[in-house]
BAPATI-36078 format. One line per field, with one value per residue (C-alpha): residue in one letter; y, z, x. Coordinates in Angstrom, 1 decimal. Last residue first. Layout:
BEGIN
aa <- c(a,...)
v <- c(Y,...)
w <- c(Z,...)
u <- c(X,...)
//
This chain:
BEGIN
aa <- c(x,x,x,x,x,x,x,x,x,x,x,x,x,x,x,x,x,x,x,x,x,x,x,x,x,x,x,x,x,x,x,x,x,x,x,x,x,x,x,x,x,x,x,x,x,x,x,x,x,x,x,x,x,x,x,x,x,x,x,x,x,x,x,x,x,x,x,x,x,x,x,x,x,x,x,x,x,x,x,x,x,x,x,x,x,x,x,x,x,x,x,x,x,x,x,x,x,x,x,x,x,x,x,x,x,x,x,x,x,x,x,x,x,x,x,x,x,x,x,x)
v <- c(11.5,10.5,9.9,6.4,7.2,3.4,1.3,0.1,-2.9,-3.1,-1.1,1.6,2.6,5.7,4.5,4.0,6.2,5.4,7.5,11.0,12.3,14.5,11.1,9.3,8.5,8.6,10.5,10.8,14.1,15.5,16.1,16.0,17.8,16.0,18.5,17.8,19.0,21.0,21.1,20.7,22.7,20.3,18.8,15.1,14.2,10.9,7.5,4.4,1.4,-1.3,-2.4,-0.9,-0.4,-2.9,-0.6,1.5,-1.6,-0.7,2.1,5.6,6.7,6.4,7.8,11.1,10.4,12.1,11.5,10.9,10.6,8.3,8.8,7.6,4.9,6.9,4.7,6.1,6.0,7.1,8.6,8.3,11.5,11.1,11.2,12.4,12.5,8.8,9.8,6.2,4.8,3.4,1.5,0.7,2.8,2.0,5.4,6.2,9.9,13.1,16.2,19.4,21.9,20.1,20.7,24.6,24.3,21.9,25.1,24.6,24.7,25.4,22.5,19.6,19.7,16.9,13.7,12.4,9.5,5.9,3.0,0.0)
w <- c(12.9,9.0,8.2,7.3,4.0,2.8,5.7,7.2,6.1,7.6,8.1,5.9,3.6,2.1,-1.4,-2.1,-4.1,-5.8,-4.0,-5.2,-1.9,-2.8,-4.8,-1.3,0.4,-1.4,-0.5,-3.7,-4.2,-4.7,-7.5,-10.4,-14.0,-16.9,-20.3,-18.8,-15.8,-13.9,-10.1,-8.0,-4.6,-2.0,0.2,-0.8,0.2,-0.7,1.9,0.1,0.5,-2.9,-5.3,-8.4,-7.5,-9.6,-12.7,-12.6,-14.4,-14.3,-12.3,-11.3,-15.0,-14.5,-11.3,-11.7,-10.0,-11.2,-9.0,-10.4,-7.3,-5.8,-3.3,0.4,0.9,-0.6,-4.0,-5.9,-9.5,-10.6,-13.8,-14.7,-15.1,-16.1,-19.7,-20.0,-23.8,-23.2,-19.7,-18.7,-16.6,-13.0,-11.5,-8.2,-5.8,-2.8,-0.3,3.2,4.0,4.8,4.9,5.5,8.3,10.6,9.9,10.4,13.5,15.1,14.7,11.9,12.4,9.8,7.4,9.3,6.8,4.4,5.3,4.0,2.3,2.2,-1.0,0.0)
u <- c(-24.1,-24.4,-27.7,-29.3,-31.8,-31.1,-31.2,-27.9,-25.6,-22.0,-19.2,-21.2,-19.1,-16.7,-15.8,-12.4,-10.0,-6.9,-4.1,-3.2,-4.1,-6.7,-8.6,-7.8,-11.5,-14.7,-17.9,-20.2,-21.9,-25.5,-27.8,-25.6,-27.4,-26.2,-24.9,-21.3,-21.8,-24.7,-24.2,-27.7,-26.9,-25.1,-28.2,-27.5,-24.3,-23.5,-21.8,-22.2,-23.7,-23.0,-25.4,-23.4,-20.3,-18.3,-19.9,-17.0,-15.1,-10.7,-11.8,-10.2,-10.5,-14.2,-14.6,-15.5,-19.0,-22.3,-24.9,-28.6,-31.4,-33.7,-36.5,-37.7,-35.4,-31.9,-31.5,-29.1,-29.1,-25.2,-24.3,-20.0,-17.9,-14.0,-13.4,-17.0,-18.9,-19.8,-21.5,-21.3,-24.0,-24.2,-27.1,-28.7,-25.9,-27.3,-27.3,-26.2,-26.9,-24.7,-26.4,-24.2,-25.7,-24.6,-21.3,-21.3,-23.2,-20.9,-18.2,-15.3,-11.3,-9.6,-7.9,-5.5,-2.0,-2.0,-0.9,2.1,0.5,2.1,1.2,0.0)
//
């Protein structure tokens, strides 16, 4: 496995300021390619009460992106709808190590939680 040197710790932020972000557990039911993307790839994400399509730059970080699909992951949901590549993203994946230069992982439940879960 290949070592980090960690990145400096960023500013210090109050509770309030995190709880403002929403952080739920979704499945990822289905990922698509964006053929025009290099990077991008659709998610459907299945959050309990509603699904959503997440764009995820993870095709160049994935032999298969499609190994996801039916796996828990970690999304958050109340960012403000992003418009890429002609697709409109309504949240963000949570993965670990794309800032460190490292391939990235999916942040995961430990083990299986309902769809919707939040983070907290």
């Amino acid at each position: 496995m290949k070592s980090i040197l960690p990145a400096p710790v960023k500013p210090e932020i109050s509770l309030d300021i995190f709880d403002k972000v929403d952080i739920r557990v979704g499945t990822i039911e289905r990922v698509e390619d964006i053929a025009k993307s290099k990077q991008l790839v659709r998610f459907t994400v299945d959050f309990g009460d509603h699904t959503r399509t997440i764009l995820a730059g993870i095709k160049q970080e994935r032999e298969n992106p499609r190994e996801v699909e039916g796996k828990q992951a970690l999304f958050i949901i109340n960012l403000k709808p992003r418009q890429m590549m002609g697709e409109v993203s309504q949240g963000m994946l949570l993965d670990i190590g794309y800032q460190d230069k490292i391939r990235p992982v999916l942040a995961v439940p430990e083990t299986h939680v309902p769809n919707g879960a939040r983070l907290g």
